[in-house]
DRENKOLRO-929260 format. One line per field, with one value per residue (C-alpha): x, y, z; residue in one letter; residue number from 1. Coordinates in pm, 1 decimal, decimal comma. Last residue first. Example, Ala and Ser with C-alpha at 12.3 -4.5 7.8 and 13.67 -1.06 7.14 Angstrom:
u: (1367,0 / 1230,0)
v: (-106,0 / -450,0)
w: (714,0 / 780,0)
rest: (S / A)
nr: (2 / 1)
END
This chain:
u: (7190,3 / 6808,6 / 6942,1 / 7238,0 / 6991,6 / 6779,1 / 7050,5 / 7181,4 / 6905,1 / 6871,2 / 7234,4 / 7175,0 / 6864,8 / 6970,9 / 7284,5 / 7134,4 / 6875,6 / 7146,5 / 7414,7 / 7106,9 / 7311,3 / 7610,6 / 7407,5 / 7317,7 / 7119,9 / 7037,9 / 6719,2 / 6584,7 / 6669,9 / 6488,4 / 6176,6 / 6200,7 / 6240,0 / 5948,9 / 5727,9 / 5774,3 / 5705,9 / 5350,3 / 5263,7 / 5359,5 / 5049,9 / 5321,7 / 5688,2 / 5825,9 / 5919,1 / 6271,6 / 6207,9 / 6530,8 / 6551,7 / 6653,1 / 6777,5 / 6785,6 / 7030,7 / 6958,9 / 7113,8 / 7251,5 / 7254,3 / 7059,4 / 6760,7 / 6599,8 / 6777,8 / 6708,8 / 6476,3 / 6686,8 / 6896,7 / 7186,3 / 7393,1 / 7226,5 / 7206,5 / 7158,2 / 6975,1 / 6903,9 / 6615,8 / 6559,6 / 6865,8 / 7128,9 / 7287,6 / 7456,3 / 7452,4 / 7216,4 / 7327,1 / 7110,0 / 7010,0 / 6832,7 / 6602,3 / 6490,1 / 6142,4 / 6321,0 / 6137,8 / 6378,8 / 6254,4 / 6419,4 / 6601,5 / 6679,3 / 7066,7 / 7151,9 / 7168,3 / 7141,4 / 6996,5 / 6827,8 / 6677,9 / 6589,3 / 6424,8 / 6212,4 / 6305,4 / 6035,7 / 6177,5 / 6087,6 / 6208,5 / 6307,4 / 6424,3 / 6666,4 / 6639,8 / 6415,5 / 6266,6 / 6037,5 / 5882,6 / 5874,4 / 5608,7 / 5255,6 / 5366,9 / 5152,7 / 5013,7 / 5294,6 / 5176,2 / 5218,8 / 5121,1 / 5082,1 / 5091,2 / 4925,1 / 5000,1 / 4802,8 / 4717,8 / 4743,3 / 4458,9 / 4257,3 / 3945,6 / 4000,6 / 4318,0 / 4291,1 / 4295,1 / 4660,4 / 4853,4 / 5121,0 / 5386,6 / 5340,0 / 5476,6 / 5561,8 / 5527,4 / 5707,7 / 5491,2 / 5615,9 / 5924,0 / 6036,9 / 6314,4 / 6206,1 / 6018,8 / 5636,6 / 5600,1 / 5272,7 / 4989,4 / 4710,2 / 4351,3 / 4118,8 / 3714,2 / 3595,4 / 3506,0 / 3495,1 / 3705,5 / 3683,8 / 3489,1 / 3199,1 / 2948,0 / 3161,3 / 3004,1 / 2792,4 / 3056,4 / 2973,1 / 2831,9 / 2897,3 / 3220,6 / 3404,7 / 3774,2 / 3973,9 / 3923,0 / 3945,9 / 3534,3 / 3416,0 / 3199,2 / 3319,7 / 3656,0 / 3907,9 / 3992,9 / 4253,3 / 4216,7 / 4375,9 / 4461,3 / 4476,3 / 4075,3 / 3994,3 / 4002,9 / 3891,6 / 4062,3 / 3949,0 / 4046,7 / 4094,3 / 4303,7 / 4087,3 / 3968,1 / 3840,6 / 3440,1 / 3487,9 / 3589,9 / 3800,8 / 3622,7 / 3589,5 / 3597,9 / 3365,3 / 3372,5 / 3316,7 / 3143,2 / 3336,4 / 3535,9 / 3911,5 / 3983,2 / 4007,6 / 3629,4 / 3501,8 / 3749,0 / 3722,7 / 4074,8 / 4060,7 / 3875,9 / 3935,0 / 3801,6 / 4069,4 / 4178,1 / 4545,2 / 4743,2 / 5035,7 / 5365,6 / 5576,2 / 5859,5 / 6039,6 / 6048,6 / 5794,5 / 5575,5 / 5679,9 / 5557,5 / 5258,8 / 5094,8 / 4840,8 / 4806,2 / 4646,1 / 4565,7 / 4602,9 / 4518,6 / 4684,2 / 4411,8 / 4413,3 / 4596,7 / 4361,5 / 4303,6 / 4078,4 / 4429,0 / 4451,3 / 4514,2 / 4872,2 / 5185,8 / 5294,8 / 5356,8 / 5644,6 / 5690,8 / 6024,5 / 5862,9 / 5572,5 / 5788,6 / 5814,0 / 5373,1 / 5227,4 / 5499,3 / 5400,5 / 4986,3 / 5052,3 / 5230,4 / 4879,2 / 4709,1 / 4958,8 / 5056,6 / 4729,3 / 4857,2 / 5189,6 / 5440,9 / 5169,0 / 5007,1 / 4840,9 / 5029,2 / 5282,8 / 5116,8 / 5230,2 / 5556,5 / 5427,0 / 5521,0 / 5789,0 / 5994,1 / 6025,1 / 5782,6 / 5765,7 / 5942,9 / 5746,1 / 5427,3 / 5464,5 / 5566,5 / 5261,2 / 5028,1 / 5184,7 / 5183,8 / 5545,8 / 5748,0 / 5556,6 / 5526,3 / 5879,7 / 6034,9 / 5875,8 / 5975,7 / 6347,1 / 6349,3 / 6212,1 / 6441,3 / 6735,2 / 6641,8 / 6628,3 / 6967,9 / 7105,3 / 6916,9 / 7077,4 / 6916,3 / 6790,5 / 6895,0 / 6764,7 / 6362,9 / 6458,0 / 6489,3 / 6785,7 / 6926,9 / 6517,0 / 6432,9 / 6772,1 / 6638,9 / 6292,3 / 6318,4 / 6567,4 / 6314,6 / 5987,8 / 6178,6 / 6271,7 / 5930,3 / 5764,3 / 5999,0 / 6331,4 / 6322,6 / 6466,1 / 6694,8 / 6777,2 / 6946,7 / 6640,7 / 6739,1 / 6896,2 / 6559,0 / 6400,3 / 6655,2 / 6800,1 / 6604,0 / 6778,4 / 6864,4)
v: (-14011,4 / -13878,4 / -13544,3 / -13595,8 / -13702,5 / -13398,8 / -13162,7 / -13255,8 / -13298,5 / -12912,0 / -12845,9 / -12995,2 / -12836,3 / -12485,4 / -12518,4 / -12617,8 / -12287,1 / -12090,2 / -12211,2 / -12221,7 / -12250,5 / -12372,3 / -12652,4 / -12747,3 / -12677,6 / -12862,7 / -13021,0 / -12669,5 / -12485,7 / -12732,3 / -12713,2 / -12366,0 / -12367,9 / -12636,5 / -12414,2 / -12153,5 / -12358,2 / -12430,4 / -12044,5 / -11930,0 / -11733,2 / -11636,3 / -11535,3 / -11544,4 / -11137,4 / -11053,9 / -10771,3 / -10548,3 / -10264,1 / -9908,2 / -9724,5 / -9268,4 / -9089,9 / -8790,2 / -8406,4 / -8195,9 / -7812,6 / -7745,2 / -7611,3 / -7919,3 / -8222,5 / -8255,1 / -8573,7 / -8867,6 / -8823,1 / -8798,0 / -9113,6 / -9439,0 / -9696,2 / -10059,1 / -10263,2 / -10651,1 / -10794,4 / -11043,5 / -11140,3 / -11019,9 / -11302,2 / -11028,1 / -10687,4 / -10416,1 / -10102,2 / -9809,2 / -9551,0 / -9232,2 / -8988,0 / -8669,7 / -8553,5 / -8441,8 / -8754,2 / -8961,3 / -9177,7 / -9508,7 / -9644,4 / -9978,9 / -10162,3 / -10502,4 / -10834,6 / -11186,7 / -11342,4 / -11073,0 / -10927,3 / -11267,6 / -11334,6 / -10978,4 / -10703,0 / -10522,2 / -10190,9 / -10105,1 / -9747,2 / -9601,5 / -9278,1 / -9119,5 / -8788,4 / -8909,3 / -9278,8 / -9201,3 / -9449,1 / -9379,6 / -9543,8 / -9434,9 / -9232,4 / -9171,1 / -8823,7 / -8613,9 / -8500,2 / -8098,7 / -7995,8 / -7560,3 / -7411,6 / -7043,3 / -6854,3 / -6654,6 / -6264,9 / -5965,6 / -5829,7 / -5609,9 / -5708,5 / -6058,9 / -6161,3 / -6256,7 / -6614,5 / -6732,8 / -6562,7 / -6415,5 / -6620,2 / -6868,3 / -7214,3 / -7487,5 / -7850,6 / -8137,7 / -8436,2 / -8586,5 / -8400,3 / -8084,6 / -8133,4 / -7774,4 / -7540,3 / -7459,5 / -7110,4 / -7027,6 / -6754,0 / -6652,3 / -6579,4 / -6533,2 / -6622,2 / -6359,4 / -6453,9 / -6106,8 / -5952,7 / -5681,2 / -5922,0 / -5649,4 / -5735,0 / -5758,0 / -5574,1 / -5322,3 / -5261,0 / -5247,3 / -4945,4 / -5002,9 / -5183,3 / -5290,5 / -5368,2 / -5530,0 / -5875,5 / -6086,9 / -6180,0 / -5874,0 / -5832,9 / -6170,9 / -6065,5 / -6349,2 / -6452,7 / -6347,2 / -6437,1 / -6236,2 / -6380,3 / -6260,0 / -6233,9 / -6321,6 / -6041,5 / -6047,0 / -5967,5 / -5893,7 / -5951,7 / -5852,6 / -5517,0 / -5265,2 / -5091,7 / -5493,7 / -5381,6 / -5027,5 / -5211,0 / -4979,6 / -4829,5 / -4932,6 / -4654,2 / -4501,8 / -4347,7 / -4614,1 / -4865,3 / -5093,7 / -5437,9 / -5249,2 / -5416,3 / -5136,4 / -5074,5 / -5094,7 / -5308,2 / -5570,0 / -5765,4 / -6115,6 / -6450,2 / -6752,2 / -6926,8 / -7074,6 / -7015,0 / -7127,0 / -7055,0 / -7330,3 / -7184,2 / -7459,4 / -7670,9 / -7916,3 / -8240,8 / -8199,2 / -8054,1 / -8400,3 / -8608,2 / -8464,4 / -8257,9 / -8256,3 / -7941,0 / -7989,4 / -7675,0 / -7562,6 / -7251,0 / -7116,1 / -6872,7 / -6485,5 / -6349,4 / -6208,2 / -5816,4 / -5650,2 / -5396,1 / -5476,4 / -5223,8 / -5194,1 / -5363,3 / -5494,1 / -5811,4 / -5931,1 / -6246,2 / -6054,0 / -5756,6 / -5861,6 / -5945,7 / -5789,4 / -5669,3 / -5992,1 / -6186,8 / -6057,6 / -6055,7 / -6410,8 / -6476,5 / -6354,0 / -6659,9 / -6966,6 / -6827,4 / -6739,0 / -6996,9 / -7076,8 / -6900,4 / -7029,8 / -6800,6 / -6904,1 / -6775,1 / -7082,0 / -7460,3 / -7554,8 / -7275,0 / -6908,3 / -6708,3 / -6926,5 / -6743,3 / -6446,7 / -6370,5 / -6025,1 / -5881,4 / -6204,0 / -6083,3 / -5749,9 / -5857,0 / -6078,5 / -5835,5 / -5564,0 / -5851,6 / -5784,9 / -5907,5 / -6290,3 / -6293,8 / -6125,2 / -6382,6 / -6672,4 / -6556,5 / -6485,8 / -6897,2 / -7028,1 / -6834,2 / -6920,5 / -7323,3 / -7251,0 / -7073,9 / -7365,1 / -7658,7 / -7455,5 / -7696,9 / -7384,0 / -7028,6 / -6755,6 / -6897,0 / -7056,7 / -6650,0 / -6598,9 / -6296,1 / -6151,9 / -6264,1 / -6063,1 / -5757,4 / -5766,2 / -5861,1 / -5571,7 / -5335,6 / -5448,9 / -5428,3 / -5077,2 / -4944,1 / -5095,3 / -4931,6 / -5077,2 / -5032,5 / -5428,5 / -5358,4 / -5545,5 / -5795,1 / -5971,9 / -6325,5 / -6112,6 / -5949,0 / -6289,2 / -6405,8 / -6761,8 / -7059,9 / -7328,5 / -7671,6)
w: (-3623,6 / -3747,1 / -3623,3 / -3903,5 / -4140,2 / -4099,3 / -4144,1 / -4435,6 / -4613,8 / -4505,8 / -4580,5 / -4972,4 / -5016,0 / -4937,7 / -5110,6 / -5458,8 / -5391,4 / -5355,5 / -5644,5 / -5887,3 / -6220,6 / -6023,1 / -5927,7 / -6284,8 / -6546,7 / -6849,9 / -6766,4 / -6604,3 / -6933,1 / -7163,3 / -6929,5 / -6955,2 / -7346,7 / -7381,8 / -7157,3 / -7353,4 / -7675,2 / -7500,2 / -7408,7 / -7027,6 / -6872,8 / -6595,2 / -6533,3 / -6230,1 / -6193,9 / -5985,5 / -5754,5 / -5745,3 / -5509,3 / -5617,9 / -5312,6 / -5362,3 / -5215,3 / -4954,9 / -5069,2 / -4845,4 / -4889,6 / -4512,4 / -4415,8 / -4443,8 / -4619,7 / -4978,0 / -5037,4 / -5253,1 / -5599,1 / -5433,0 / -5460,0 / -5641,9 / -5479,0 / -5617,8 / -5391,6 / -5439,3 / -5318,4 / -5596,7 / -5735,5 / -6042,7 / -6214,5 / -6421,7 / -6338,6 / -6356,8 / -6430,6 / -6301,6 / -6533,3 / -6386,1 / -6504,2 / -6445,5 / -6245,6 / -5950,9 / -5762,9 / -5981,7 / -6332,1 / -6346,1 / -6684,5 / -6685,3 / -6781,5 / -6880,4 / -6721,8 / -6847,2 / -6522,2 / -6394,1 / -6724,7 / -6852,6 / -6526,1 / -6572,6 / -6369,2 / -6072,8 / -5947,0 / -5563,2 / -5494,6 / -5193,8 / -5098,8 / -4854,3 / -4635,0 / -4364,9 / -4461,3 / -4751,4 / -4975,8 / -5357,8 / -5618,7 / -5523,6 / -5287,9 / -5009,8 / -4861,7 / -4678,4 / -4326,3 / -4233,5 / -3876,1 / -3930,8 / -3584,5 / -3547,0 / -3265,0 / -3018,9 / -3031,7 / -2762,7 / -2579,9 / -2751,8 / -2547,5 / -2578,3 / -2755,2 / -3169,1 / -3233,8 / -3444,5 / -3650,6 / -3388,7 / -3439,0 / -3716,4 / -3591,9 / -3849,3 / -3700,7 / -3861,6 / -3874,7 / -4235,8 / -4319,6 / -4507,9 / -4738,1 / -4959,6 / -4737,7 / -4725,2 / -4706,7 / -4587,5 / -4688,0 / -4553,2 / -4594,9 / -4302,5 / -4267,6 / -3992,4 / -3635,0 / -3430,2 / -3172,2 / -2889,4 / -2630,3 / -2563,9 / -2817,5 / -3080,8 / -3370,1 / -3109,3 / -2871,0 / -2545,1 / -2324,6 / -1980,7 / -2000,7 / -1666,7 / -1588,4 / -1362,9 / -1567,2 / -1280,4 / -1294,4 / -1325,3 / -1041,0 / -904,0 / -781,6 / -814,1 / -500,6 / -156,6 / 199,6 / 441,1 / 771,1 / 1119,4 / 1165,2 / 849,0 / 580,2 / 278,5 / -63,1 / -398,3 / -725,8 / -1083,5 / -1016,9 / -1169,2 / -785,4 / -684,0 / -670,3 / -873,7 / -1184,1 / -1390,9 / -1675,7 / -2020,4 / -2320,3 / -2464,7 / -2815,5 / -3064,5 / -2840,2 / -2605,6 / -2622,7 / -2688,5 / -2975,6 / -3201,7 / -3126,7 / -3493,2 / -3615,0 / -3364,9 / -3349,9 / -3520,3 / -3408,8 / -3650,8 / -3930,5 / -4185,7 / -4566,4 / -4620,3 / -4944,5 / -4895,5 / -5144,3 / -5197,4 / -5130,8 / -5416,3 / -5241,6 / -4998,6 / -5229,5 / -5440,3 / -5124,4 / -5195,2 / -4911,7 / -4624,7 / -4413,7 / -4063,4 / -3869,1 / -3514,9 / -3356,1 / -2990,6 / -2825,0 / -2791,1 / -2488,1 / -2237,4 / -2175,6 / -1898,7 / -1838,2 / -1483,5 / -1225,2 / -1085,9 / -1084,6 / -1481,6 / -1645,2 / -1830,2 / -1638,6 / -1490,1 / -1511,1 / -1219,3 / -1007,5 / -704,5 / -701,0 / -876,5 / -624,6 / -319,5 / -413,4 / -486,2 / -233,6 / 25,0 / -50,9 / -32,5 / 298,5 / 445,1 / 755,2 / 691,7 / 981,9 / 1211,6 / 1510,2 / 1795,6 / 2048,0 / 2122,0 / 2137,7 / 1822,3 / 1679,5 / 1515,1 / 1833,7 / 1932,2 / 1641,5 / 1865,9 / 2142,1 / 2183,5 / 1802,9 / 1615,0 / 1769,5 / 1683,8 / 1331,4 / 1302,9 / 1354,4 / 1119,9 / 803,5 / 623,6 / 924,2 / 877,2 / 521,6 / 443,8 / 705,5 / 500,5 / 163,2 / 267,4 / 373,1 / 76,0 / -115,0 / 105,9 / 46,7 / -341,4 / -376,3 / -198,7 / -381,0 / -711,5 / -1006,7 / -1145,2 / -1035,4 / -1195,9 / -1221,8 / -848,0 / -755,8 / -514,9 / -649,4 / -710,8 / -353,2 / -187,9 / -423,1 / -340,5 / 40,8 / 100,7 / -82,5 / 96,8 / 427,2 / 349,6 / 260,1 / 537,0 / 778,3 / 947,4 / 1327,5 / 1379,0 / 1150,9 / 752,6 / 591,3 / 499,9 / 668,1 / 965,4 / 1009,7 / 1027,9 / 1302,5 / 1185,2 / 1237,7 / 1444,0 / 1301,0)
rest: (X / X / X / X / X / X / X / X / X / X / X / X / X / X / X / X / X / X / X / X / X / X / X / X / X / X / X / X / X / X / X / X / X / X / X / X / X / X / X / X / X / X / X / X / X / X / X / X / X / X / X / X / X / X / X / X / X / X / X / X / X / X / X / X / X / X / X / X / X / X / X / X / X / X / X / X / X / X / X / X / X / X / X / X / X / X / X / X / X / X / X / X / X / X / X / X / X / X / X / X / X / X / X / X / X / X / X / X / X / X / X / X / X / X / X / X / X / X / X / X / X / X / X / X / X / X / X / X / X / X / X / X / X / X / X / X / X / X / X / X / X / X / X / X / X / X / X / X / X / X / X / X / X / X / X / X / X / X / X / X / X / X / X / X / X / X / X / X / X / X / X / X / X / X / X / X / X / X / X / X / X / X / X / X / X / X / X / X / X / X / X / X / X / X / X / X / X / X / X / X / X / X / X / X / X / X / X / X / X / X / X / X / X / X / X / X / X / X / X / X / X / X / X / X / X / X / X / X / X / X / X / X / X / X / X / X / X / X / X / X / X / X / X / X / X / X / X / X / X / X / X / X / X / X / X / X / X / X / X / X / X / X / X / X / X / X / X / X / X / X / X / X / X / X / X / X / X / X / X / X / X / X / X / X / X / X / X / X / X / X / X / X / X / X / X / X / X / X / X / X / X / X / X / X / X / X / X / X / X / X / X / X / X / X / X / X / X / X / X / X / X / X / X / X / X / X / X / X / X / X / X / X / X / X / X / X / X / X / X / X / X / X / X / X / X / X / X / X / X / X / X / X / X / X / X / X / X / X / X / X / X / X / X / X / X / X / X / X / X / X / X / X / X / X / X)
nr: (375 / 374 / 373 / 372 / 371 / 370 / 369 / 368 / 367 / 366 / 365 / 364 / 363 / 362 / 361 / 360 / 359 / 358 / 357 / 356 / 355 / 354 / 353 / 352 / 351 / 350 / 349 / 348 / 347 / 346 / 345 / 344 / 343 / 342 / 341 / 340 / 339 / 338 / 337 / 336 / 335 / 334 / 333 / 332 / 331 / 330 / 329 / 328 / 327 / 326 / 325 / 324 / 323 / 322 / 321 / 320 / 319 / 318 / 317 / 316 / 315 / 314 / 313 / 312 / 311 / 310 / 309 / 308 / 307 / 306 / 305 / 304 / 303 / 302 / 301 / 300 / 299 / 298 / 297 / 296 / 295 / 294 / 293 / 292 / 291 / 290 / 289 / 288 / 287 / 286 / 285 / 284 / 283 / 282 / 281 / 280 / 279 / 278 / 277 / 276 / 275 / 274 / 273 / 272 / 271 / 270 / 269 / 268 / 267 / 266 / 265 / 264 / 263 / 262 / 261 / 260 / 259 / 258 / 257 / 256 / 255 / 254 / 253 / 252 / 251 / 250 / 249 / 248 / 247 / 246 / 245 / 244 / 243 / 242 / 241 / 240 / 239 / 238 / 237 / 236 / 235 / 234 / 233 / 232 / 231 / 230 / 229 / 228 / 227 / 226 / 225 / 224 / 223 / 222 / 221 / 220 / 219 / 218 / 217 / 216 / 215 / 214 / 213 / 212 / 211 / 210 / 209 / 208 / 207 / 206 / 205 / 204 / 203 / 202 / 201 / 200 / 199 / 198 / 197 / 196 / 195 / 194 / 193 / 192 / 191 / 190 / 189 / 188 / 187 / 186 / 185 / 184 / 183 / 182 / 181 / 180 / 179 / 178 / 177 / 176 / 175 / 174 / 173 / 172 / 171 / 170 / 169 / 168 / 167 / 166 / 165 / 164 / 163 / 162 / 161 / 160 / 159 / 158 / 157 / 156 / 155 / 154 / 153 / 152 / 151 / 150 / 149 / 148 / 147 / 146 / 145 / 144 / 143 / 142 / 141 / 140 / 139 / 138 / 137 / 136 / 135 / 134 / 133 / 132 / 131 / 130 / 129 / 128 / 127 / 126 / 125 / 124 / 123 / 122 / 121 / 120 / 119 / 118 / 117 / 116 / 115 / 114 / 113 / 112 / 111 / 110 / 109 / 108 / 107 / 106 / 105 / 104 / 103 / 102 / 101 / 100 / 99 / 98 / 97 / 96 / 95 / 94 / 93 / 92 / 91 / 90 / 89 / 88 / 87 / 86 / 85 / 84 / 83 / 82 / 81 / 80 / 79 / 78 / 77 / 76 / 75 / 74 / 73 / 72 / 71 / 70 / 69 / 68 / 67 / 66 / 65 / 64 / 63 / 62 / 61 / 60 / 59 / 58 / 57 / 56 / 55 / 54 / 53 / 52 / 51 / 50 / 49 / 48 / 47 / 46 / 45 / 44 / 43 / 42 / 41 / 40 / 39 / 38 / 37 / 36 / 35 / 34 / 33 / 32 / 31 / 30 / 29 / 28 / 27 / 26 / 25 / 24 / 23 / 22 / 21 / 20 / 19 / 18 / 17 / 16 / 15 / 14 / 13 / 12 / 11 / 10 / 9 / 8 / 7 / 6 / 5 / 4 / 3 / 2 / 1)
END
């Protein structure tokens, strides 16, 4: 498929200026922007194609060449040229320049700044905090804004200067015969700016390590793992630069008694035999701290669940309620006396299969079973 003219790509004439072309690729780059149109293979084919007639008419060399020669300028085997070559180097200088609002930066010198560092810490609570919420008063080491310079990195007074190596922008360029190559300027190392006298507390980085106090609310229904992000607590930004964030991981210790599975509870409730068999009713204390009483019935096995409706976890951020699953564990009695024996041994000599209906079954069918594969 043929290229299309480079001017027609940018909309504009061959006489346009500098200023011109730098506007008409600016606005047809901003429609077209992959950030503005994702998924869009269209929108992302003409950006690709407005950013490599802006390189080529954009560099005064070039453009002459393109004007005389056309596209076979920058083709194998025409003058030398190719449509890639410094590419990769010089967009970045494009895009710092056209769109430096949309990533919320700003054309010009460089402000020295660096956004503070993301912190993590690990807060372990009971599974009643979890229940109830609370109040976590945190105590961590961290870096927070110099007082003494305001963050700015030099001594009460001063202030830094731009770096006279890359002018305060943070890097330099150099040129190669038709190419410009672009790094980060090692004066002051892509900061763009320079301190001559430092601050005396910070040294120059415009934050110090203090011990810091804070305070976290904890909410009611929270789970094991979930993350809670405090905006703007985290490491202070060099040279007054602005802070990171803070992320809280809580885990729940173990229950000695209730197991967790989201917003419902589990409780394993061991029964005497006399208890199953005969039935009756137990009393179970709830996470809540109340008290719940859960009718057992009759002939009542181990494994059984009884539920009992909200008295689980409360669900986050929202007025539901989980429900709390008693299971039955039915106790074999042990360190029998002689007459208990005689009672057991009684009871066994007078039951029958519908005394043990399962365990009757089981026997029969696997009897069964084995004689039949015998056959």
């Amino acid at each position: 498929m043929a290229k299309r003219c480079f001017y027609e790509v940018l909309g504009v004439s061959r006489s346009c200026s500098d200023v011109e072309l730098k506007a008409a690729f600016r606005k047809a780059a901003m429609q077209y922007h992959p950030d503005r149109n994702p998924g869009d293979a269209t929108a992302e084919r003409k950006f690709k194609e407005l950013n490599e007639a802006y390189q080529i008419l954009s560099d005064g060399q070039k453009r002459a060449a393109y004007d005389r020669y056309g596209h076979a300028a920058f083709e194998p085997g025409g003058n030398g040229f190719s449509a890639g070559d410094g590419f990769a180097a010089s967009m970045a200088d494009i895009f710092d320049d056209l769109f430096g609002d949309v990533m919320g930066r700003r054309g010009g010198a460089r402000s020295g700044t660096t956004r503070g560092s993301d912190l993590r810490y690990n807060l372990e609570i009971t599974l009643e905090e979890a229940f109830s919420g609370k109040t976590a008063n945190l105590s961590l080491p961290t870096s927070i804004t110099c007082t003494a310079c305001a963050g700015s990195g030099a001594k009460p007074g001063a202030k830094p200067r731009a770096c006279s190596t890359c002018g305060g922008y943070g890097r330099v360029r150099a040129q190669q015969g038709f190419f410009s190559i672009e790094r980060t300027c090692p004066h002051c190392h892509g900061q763009g700016a320079m301190i001559d006298n430092p601050c005396p507390q910070c040294a120059g980085s415009g934050r110090v390590t203090r011990e810091r106090s804070l305070s976290v609310n904890v909410p009611a229904g929270v789970e094991d793992g979930t993350r809670i992000r405090l905006a703007g607590e985290g490491e202070a930004g060099l040279r007054g630069g602005p802070p990171g964030d803070l992320y809280i991981f809580v885990s729940t210790k173990p229950h000695p008694f209730f197991q967790r599975d989201g917003a419902d509870l589990f409780c394993r409730v061991p029964i005497s035999m006399v208890q199953a068999s005969l039935g009756g009713e137990i009393a179970v204390r709830t996470l809540g701290g109340g008290e719940t009483k859960v009718k057992i019935p009759e002939g009542t096995q181990s494994g059984k669940q009884f539920k009992v409706k909200s008295k689980g976890m409360p669900v986050l951020r929202s007025r539901d309620v989980g429900d709390l699953y008693i299971q039955m564990t039915v106790e074999t009695p042990q360190n029998l006396t002689k007459r208990q024996r005689e009672l057991l041994a009684e009871f066994e000599s007078l039951s029958s299969s519908s005394t043990h209906p399962e365990s009757s079954g089981f026997f029969a069918k696997m009897k069964d079973f084995f004689e039949n594969l015998g056959n």
